[in-house]
MIROTI-786656 format. One record per residue: residue number from 1; residue in three letters; x, y, z of N, C-alpha, C in turn. Coordinates in nm, 2 decimals. Layout:
<recs>
  resi  resn     n.X     n.Y     n.Z    ca.X    ca.Y    ca.Z     c.X     c.Y     c.Z
   NUM   ALA       X       Y       Z       X       Y       Z       X       Y       Z
...
</recs>
This chain:
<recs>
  resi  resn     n.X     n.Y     n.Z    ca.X    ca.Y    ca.Z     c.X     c.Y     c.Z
     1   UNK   -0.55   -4.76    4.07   -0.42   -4.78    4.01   -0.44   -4.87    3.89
     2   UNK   -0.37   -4.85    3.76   -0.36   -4.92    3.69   -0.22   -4.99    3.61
     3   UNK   -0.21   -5.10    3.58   -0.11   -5.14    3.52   -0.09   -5.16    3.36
     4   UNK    0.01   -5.11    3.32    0.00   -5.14    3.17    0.14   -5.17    3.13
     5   UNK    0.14   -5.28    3.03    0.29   -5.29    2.96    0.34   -5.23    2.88
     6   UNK    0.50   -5.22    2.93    0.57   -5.12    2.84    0.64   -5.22    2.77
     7   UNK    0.64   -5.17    2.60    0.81   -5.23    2.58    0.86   -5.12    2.47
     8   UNK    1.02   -5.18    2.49    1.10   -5.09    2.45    1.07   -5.11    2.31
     9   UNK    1.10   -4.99    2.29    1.06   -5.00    2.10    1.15   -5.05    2.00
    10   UNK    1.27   -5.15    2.02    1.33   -5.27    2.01    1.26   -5.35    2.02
    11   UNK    1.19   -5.41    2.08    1.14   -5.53    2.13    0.97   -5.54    2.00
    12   UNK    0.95   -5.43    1.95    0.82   -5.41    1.86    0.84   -5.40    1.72
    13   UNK    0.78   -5.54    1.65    0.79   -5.56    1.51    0.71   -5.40    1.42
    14   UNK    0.81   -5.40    1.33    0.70   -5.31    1.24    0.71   -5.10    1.30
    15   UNK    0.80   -5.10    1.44    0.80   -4.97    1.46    0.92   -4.92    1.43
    16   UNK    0.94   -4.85    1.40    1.09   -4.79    1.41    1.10   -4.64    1.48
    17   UNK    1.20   -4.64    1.58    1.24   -4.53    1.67    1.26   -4.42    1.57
    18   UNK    1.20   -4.27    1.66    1.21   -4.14    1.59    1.34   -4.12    1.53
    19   UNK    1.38   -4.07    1.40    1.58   -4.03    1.40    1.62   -3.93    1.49
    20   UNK    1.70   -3.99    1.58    1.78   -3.86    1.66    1.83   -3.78    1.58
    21   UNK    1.78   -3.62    1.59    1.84   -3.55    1.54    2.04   -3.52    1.52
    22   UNK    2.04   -3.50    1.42    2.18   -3.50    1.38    2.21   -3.37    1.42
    23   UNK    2.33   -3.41    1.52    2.49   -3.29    1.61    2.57   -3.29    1.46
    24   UNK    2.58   -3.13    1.50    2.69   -3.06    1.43    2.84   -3.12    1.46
    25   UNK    2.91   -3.13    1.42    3.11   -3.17    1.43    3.13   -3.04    1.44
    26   UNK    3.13   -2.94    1.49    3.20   -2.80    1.49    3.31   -2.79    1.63
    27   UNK    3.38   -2.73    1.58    3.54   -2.69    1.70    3.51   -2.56    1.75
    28   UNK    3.54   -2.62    1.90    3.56   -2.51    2.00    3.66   -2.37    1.94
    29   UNK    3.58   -2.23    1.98    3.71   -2.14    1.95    3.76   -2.13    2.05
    30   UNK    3.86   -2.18    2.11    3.94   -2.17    2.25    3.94   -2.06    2.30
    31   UNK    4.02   -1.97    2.26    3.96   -1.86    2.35    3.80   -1.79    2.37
    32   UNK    3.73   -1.78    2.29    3.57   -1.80    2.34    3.56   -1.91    2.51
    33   UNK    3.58   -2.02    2.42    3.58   -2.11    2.54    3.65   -2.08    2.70
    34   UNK    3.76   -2.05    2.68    3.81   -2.02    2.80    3.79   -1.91    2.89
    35   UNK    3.70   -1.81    2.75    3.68   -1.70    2.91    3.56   -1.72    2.94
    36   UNK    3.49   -1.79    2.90    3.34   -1.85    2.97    3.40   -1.95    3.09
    37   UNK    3.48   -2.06    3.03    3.51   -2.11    3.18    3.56   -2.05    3.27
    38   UNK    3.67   -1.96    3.22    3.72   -1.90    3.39    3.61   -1.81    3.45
    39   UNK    3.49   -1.71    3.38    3.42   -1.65    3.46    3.32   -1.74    3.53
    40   UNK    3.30   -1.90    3.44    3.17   -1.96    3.55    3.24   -2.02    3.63
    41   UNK    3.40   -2.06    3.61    3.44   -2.11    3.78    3.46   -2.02    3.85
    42   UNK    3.51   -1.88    3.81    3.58   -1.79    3.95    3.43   -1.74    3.96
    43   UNK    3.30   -1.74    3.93    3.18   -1.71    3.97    3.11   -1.84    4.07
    44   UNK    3.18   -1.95    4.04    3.08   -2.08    4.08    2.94   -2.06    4.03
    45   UNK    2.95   -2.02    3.90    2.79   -2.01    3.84    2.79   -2.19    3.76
    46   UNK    2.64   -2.24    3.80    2.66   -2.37    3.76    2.58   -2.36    3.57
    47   UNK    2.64   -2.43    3.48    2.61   -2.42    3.37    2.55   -2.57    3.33
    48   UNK    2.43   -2.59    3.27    2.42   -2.70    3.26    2.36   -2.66    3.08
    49   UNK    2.42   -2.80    3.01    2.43   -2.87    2.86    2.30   -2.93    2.85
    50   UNK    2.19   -2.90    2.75    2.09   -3.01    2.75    2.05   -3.02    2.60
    51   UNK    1.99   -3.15    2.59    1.96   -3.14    2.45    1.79   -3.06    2.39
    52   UNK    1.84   -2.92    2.42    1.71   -2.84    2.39    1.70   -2.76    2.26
    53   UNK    1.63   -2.67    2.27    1.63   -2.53    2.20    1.64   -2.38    2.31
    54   UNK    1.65   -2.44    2.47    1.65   -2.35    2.54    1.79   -2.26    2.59
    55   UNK    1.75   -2.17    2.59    1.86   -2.09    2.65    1.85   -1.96    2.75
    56   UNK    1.86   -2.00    2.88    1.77   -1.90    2.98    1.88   -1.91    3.14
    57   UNK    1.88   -1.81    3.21    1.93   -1.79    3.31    1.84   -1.70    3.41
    58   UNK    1.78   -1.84    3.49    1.75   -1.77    3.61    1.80   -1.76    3.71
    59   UNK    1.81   -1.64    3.75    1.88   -1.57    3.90    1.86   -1.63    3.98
    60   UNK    1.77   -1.69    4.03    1.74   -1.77    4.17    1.81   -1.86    4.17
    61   UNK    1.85   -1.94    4.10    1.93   -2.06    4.06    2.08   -2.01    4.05
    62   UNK    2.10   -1.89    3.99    2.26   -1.86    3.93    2.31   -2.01    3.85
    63   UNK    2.20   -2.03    3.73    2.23   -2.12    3.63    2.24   -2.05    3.53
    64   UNK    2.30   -2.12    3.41    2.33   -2.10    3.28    2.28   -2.23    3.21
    65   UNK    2.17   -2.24    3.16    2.12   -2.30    3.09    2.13   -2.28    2.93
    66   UNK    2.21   -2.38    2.86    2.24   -2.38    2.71    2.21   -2.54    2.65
    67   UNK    2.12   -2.48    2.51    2.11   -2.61    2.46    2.28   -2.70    2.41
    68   UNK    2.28   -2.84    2.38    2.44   -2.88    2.36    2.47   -2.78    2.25
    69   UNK    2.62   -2.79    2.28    2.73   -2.71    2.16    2.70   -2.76    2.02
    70   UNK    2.69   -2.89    2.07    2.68   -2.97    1.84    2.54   -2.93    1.82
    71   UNK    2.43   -2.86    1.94    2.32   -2.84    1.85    2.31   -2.72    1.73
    72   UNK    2.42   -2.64    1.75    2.43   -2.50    1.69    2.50   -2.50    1.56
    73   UNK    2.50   -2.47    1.46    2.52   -2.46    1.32    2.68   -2.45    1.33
    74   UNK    2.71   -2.34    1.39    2.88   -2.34    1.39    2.91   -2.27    1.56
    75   UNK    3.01   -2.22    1.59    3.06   -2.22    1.70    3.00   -2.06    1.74
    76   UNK    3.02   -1.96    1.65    3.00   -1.84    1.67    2.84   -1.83    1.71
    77   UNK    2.74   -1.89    1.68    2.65   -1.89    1.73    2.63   -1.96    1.86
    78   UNK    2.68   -2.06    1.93    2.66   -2.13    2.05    2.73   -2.01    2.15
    79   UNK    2.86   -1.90    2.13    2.93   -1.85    2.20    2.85   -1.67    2.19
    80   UNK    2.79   -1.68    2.09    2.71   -1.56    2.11    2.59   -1.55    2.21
    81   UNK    2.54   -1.71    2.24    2.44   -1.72    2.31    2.49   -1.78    2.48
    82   UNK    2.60   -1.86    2.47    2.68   -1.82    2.58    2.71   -1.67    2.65
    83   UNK    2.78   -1.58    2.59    2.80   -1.46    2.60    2.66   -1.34    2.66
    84   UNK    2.60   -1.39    2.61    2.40   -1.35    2.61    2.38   -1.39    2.76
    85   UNK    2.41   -1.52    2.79    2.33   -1.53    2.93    2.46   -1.53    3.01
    86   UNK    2.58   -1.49    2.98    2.67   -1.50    3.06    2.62   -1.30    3.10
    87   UNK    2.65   -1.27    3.07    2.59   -1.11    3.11    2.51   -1.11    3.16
    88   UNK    2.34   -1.18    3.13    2.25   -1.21    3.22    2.29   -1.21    3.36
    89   UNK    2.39   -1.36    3.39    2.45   -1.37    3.51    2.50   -1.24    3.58
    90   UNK    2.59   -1.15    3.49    2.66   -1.05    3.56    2.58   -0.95    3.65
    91   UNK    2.47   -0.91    3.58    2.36   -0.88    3.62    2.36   -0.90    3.78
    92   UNK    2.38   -1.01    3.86    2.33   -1.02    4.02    2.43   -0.91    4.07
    93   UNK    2.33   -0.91    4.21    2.37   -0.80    4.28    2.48   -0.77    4.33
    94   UNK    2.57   -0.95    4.35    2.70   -0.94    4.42    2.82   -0.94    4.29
    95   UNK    2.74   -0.92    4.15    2.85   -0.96    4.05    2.87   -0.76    4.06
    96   UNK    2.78   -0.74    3.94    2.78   -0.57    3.89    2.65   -0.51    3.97
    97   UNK    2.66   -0.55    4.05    2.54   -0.46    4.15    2.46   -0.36    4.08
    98   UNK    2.41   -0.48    4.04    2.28   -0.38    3.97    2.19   -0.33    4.05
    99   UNK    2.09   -0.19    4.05    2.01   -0.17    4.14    1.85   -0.20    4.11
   100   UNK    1.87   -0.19    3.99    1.74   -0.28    3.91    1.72   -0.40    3.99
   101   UNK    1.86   -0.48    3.99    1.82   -0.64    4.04    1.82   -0.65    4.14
   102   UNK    1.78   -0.60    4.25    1.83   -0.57    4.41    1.69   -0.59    4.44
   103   UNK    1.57   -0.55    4.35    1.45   -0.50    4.37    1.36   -0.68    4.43
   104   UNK    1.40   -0.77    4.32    1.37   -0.88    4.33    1.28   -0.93    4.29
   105   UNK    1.21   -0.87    4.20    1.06   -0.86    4.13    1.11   -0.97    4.02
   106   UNK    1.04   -1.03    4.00    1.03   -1.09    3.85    0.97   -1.02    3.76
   107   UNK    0.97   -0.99    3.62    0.96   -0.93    3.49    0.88   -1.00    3.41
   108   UNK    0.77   -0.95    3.37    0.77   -1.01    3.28    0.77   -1.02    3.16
   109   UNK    0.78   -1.13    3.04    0.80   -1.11    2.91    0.77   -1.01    2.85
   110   UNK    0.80   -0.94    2.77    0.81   -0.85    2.69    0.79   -0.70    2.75
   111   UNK    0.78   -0.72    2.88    0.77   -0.56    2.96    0.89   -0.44    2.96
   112   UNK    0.88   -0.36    2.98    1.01   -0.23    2.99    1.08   -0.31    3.05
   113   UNK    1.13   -0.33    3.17    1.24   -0.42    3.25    1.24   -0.55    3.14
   114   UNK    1.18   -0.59    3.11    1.24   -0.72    3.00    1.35   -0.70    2.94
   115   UNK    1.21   -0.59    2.90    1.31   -0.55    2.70    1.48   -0.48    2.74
   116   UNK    1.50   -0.43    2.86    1.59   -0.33    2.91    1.69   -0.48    2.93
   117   UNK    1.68   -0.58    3.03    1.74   -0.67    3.04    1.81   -0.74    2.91
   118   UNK    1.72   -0.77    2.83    1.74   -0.84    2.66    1.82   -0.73    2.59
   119   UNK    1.86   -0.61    2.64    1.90   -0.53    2.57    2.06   -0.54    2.59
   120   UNK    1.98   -0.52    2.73    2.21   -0.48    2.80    2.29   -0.60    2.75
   121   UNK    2.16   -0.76    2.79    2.23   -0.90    2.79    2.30   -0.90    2.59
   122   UNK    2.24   -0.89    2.51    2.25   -0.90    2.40    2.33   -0.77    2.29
   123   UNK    2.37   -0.67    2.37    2.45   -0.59    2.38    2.60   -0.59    2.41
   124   UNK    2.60   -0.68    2.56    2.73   -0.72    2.63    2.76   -0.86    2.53
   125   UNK    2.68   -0.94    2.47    2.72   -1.06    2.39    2.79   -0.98    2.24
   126   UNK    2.77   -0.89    2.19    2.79   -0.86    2.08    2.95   -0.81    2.13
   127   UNK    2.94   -0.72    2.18    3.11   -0.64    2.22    3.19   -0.80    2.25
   128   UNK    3.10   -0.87    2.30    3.21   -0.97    2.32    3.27   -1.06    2.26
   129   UNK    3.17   -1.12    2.11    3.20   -1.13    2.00    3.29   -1.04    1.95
   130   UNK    3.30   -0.94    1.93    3.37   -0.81    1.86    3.50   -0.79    1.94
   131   UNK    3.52   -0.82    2.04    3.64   -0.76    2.15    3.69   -0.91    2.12
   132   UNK    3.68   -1.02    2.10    3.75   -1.13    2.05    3.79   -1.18    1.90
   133   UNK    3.66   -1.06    1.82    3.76   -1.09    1.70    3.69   -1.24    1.63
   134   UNK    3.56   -1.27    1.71    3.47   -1.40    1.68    3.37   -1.33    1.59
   135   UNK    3.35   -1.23    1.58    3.20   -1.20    1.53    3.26   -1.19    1.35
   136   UNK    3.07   -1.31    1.33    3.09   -1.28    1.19    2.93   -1.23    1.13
   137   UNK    2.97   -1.27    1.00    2.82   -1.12    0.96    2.70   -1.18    1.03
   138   UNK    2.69   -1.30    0.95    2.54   -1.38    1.06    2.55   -1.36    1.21
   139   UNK    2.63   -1.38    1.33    2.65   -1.32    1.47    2.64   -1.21    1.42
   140   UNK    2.69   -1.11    1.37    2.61   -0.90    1.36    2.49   -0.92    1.34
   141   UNK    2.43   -0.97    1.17    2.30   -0.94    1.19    2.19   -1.01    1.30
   142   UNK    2.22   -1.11    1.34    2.14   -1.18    1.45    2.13   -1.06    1.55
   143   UNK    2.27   -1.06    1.60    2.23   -0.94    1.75    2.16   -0.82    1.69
   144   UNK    2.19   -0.73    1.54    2.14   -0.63    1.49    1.98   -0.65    1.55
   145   UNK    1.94   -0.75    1.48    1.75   -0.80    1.46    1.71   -0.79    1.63
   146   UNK    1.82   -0.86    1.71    1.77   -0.85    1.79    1.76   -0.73    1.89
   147   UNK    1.80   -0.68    1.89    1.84   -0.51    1.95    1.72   -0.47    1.91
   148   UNK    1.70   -0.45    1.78    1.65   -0.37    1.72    1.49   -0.41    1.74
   149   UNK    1.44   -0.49    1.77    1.29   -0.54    1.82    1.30   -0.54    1.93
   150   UNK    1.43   -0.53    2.06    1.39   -0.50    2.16    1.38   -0.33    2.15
   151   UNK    1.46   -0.28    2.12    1.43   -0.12    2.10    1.28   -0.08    2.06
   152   UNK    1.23   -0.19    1.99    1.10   -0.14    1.95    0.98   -0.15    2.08
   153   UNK    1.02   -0.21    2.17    0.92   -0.22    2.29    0.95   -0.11    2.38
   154   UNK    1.09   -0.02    2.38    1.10    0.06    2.45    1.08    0.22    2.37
   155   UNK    1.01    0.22    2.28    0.99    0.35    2.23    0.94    0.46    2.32
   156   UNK    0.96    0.44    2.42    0.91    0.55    2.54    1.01    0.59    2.58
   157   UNK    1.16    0.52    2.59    1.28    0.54    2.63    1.38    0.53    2.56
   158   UNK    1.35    0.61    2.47    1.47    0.62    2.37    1.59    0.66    2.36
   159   UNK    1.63    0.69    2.54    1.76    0.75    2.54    1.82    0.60    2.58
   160   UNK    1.75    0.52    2.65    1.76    0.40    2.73    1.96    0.31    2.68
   161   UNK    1.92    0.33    2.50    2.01    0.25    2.47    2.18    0.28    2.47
   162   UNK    2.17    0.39    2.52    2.31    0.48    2.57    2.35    0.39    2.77
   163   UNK    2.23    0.41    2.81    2.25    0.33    2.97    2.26    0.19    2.94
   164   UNK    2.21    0.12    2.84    2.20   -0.03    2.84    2.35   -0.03    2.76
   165   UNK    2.41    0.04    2.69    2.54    0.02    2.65    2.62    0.06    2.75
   166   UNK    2.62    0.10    2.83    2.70    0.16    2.96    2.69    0.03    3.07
   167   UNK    2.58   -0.04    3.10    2.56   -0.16    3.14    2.65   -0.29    3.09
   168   UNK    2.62   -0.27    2.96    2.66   -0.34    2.89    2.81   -0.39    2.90
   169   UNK    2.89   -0.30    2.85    3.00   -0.26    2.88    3.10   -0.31    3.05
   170   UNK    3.02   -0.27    3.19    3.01   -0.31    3.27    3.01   -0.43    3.31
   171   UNK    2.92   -0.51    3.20    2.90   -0.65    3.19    3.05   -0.70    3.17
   172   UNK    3.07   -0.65    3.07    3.17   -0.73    2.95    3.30   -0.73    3.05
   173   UNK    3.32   -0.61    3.10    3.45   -0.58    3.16    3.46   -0.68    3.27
   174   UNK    3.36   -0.74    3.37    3.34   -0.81    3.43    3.39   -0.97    3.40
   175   UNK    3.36   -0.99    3.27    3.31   -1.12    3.26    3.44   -1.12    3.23
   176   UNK    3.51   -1.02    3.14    3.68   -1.02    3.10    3.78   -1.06    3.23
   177   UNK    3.73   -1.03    3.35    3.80   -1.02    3.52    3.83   -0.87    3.50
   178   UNK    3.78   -0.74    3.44    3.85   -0.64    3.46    3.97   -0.58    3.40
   179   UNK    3.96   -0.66    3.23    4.08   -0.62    3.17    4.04   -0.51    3.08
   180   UNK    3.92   -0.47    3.04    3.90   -0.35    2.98    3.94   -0.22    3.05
   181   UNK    3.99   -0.14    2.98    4.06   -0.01    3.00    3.94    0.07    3.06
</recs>
């Protein structure tokens, strides 16, 4: 075992601490906001805020991992990527009983089941931007780009994007509590 001294980088002539990166001042769009919270409370899905670049939802956990809100340029992008793993969520077996997810395999990156997941999830974020009347051209072209490169790993299944909109959709209506017609 060894011992070594720390000191705070206060206490050290001549250093100066990294600049924290500078948070955005942007405002909540309330209703964005509010139907994210009523589905993660009436789900009890736990969401946790960090100061990352990450944004991921794994099933085994039923988390929602988002980097902070002020890290995002304006609001339409933090709730487009909310929206994104909030459908991820919907995804378990006791939300939209999926039969895909029933299997319990993990996927991995960039495989058919990936790209099919990244499809429906980023699919169901778009209609949901669009069904609120939040989506702006940067949110379209973003989900566009992204569709569209996951489409490109499924060129074997090119009816695929008719079922992942049908999923999709599924999603959305869920995460709404069932108000889509």
């Amino acid at each position: 075992m060894r011992y070594f001294n720390v000191f705070h980088i206060s206490q050290v002539d001549g250093v100066e601490p990294l600049p924290k990166e500078e948070l955005n001042n942007i405002e909540p769009i309330e209703k964005a906001k509010s139907i994210l919270h009523d589905y993660w409370s009436k789900e009890n899905i736990t969401v946790e805020h960090t100061a990352s670049n990450d944004a991921y939802y794994p099933p085994s956990r039923d988390l929602i991992h988002l980097p902070l809100f002020e890290q995002f340029e304006d609001a339409n992008e933090y709730y487009s990527t909310a929206f994104h793993e909030s459908v991820h969520s919907a995804m378990k077996e006791s939300r939209c009983n999926r039969a895909e997810d029933r299997k319990g395999k993990l996927v991995a990156f960039g495989s058919d089941d990936y790209s099919k997941k990244e499809l429906v999830a980023e699919i169901g974020s778009a209609n949901l931007m669009n069904i609120l009347g939040i989506e702006s051209t940067k949110s379209f072209r973003n989900s566009t780009a992204y569709i569209q490169n996951w489409l490109s790993v499924l060129k074997n299944d090119v009816k695929f994007i008719v079922s992942a909109s049908s999923k999709a959709e599924k999603a959305v209506d869920f995460i709404l509590g069932g108000t889509l017609a």
